[in-house]
N, C-alpha and C positions, 0 to 999 in steps of 0.2 A: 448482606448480599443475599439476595433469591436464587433457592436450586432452582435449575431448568427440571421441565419434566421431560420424561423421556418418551413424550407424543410430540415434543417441538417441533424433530423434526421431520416426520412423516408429515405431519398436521401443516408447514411451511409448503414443502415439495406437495402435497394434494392442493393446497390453494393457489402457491404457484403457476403450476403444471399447465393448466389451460393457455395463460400469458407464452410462457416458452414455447408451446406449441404454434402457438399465433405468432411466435417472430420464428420459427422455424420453416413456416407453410413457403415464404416467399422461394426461400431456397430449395424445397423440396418442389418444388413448382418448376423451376429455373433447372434441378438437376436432372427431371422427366426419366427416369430411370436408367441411363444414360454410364455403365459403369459401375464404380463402386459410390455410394455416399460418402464413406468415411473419406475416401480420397476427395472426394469434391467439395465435405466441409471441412478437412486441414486444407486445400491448398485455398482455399479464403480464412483463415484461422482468427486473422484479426476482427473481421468484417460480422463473421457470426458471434464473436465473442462476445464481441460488442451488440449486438443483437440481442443476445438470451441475457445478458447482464443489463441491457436497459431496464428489463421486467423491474430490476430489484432497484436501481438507478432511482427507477420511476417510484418505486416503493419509498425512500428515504426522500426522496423530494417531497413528499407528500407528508412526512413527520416534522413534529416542531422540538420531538427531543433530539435540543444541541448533541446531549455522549454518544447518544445514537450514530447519530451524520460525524461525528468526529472518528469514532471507531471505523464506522463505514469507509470513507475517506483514506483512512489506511492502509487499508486493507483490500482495496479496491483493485489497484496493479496486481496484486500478487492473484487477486482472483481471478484476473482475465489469464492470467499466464496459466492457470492450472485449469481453465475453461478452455481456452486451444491446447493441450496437453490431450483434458479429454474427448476433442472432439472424433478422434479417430473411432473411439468403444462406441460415443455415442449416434454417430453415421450409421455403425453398424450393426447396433442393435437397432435404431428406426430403420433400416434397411431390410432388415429376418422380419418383423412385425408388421410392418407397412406396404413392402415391395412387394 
């Protein structure tokens, strides 16, 4: 078994980062400052989950290792559920930085 190094995952979230922004813009768009964000990205919770989790969706589609998309696969539901969890922090920190 291979250690992870401990730039995984800064090095994941920096190449990430652009993709999430880009499925964030539509809703940042749609909220027009209108409010709080954290409130206007929980009460869609599902919709953006599903949104910032397509990045990585789209990521595993694009692999041909089977343990990879098996793991993936898995593990998938439990990640959108702690992705609307954190949408609240994260409305409101792109709200202090953005707004």
């Amino acid at each position: 078994m291979k250690k992870v190094g401990p730039s995984i995952v800064p090095g994941a979230v920096e190449g990430l980062l652009p993709d999430f922004v880009a499925r964030l813009q539509p809703f940042w768009a749609d909220f027009a400052g209108n409010g709080s964000f954290a409130d206007y990205l929980t009460a869609r919770g599902e919709q953006v989950a599903d949104a910032l989790l397509g990045v990585t969706d789209d990521k595993i589609a694009g692999t041909d290792k089977a343990a990879v998309k098996k793991v993936y696969d898995s593990l998938r539901p439990s990640a959108k559920k702690h992705v609307v969890e954190a949408l609240p922090r994260l409305g409101a920190l792109i709200q202090k930085h953005a707004g």
